[in-house]
FITORSE-958540 format. One record per residue (C-alpha): x, y, z. Coordinates in Angstrom, 1 decimal, padded with zeros to 4 digits. Layout:
! residues N
X|Y|Z
...
This chain:
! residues 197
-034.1|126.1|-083.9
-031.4|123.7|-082.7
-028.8|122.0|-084.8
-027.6|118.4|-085.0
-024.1|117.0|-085.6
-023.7|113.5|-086.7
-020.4|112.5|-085.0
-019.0|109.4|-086.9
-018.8|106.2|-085.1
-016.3|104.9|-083.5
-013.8|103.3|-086.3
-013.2|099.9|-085.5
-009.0|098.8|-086.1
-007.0|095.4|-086.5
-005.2|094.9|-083.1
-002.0|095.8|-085.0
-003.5|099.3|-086.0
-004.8|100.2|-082.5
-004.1|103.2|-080.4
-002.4|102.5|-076.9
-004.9|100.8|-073.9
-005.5|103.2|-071.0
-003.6|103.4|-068.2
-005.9|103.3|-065.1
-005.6|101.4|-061.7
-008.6|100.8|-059.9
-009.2|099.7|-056.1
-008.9|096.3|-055.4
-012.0|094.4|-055.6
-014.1|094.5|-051.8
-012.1|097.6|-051.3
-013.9|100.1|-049.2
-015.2|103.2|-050.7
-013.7|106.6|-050.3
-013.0|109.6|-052.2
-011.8|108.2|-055.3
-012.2|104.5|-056.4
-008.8|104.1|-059.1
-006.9|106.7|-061.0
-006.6|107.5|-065.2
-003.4|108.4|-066.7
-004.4|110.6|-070.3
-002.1|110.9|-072.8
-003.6|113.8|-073.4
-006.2|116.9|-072.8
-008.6|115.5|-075.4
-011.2|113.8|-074.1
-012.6|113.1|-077.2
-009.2|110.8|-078.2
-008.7|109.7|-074.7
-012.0|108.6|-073.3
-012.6|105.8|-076.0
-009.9|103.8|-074.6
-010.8|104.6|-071.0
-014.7|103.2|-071.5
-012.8|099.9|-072.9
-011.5|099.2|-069.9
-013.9|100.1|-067.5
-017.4|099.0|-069.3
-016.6|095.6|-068.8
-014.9|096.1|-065.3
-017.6|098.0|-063.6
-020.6|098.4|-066.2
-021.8|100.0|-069.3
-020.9|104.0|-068.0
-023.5|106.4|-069.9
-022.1|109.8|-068.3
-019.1|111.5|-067.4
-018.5|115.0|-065.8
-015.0|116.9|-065.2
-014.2|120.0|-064.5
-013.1|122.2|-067.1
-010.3|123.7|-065.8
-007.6|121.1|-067.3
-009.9|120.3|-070.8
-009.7|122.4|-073.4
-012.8|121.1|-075.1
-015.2|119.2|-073.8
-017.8|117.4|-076.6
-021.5|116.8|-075.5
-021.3|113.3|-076.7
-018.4|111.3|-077.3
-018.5|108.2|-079.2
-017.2|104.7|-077.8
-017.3|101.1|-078.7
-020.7|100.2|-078.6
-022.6|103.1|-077.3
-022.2|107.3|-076.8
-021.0|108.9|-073.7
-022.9|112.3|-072.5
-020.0|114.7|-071.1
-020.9|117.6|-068.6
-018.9|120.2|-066.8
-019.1|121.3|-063.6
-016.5|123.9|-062.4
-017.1|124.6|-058.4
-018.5|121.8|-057.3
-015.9|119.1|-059.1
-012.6|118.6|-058.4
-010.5|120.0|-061.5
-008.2|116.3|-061.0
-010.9|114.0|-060.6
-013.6|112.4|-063.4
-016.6|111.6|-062.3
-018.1|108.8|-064.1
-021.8|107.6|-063.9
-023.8|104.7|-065.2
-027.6|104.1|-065.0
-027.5|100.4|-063.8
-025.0|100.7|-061.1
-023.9|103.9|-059.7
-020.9|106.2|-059.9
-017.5|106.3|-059.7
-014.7|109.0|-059.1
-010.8|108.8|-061.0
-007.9|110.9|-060.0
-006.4|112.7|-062.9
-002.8|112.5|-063.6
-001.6|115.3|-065.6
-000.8|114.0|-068.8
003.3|115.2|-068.8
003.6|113.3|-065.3
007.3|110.9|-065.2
006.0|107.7|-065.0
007.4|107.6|-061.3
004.7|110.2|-060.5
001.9|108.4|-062.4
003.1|105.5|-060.3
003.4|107.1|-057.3
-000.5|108.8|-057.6
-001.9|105.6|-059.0
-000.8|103.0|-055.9
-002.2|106.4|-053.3
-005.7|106.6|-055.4
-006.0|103.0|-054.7
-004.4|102.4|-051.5
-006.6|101.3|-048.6
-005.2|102.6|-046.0
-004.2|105.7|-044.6
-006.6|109.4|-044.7
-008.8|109.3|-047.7
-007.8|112.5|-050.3
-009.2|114.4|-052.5
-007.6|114.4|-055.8
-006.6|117.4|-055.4
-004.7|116.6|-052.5
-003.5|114.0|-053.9
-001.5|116.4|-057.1
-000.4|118.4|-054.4
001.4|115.9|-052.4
003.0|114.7|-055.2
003.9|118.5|-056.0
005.3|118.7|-052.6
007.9|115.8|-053.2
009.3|117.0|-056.5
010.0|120.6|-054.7
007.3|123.0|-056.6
004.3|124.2|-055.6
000.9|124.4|-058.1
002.4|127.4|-059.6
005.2|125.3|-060.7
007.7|127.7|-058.7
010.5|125.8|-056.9
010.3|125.8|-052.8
013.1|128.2|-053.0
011.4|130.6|-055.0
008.6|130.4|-052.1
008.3|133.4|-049.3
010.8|132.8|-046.2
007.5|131.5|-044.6
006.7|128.8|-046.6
009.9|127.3|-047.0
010.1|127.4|-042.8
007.2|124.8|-043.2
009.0|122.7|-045.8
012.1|122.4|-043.5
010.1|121.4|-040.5
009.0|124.2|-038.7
005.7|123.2|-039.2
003.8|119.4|-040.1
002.9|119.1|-043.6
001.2|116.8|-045.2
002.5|113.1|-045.6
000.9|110.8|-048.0
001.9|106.8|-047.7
001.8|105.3|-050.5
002.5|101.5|-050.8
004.7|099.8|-053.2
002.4|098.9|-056.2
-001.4|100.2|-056.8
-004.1|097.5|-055.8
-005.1|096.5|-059.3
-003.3|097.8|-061.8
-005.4|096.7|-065.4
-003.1|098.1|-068.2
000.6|098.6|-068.0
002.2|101.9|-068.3
């Protein structure tokens, strides 16, 4: 026997009343495809509260999306179904084979899509730095992952959140040059940048 929650819909609020548009920057228009086509700034770890605003922005950019997948590593709860303007999500996980920075998103009509992740408690100098690489042309494509650590790399910390100093002898030889690391250009502005920060 299976059980079945009613979710409420989504409540609809006076312009005055509503929460804050999503932050996102997608690729230009014509851009070619790569590894990740924009990046989402979240406010927070709940998809639930974040992804409604996220669909507002896209579903009219790209199309209606009917599916999303992340990797659970960075969402504390993940909801089977989460409700948006007009229609219902279906949320999956997928831990090794999904990037834990990266959301996949999917719809039936035209195809899928892949958004770099900025941690939530990024400086806005970060988010902008990650958003204009996610949607830069040019240069190596990255993986999102890549992309978090290169931006890791030029506040001094590693993943751990250790400082370089704090790193063996060896690893701090390859910070001061000893060996190449990796440099990410990233231009000025992102390509399209659809709400403000």
């Amino acid at each position: 026997m299976s059980a079945t929650i009613d979710l409420p819909g989504p409540r609809r609020e006076s312009p005055a009343d509503s929460a804050p548009t999503a932050r996102v920057a997608l690729k230009a228009t014509g851009a070619a495809r790569g590894l990740l086509d924009g990046a989402w700034w979240p406010r927070s770890r709940d998809l639930l509260s974040e992804l409604p605003a996220l669909i507002d922005v896209l579903d009219p950019a790209w199309a209606r999306i009917t599916r999303i997948a992340v990797n659970p590593q960075y969402w504390p709860t993940i909801p089977r179904k989460i409700p948006v303007h007009g229609h219902v999500v279906k949320a999956g996980w997928f831990t090794p084979e999904l990037d834990p920075h990266k959301l996949l998103l999917l719809s039936y009509s035209v195809g899928r899509w892949d958004l770099l992740v900025i941690p939530p408690r990024a400086d806005a100098a970060a988010a902008a730095r990650l958003m204009a690489a996610a949607t830069a042309g040019t240069g190596p494509p990255l993986t999102a992952s890549a992309l978090i650590a290169a931006e890791e790399g030029l506040r001094g910390t590693t993943a751990a959140g250790r400082s370089r100093d704090a790193d063996a002898p060896e690893e701090a030889w390859e910070y001061e040059g000893g060996a190449p690391s990796l440099r990410v250009g990233v231009p000025a502005r992102p390509s399209r940048l659809l709400v403000g920060m």
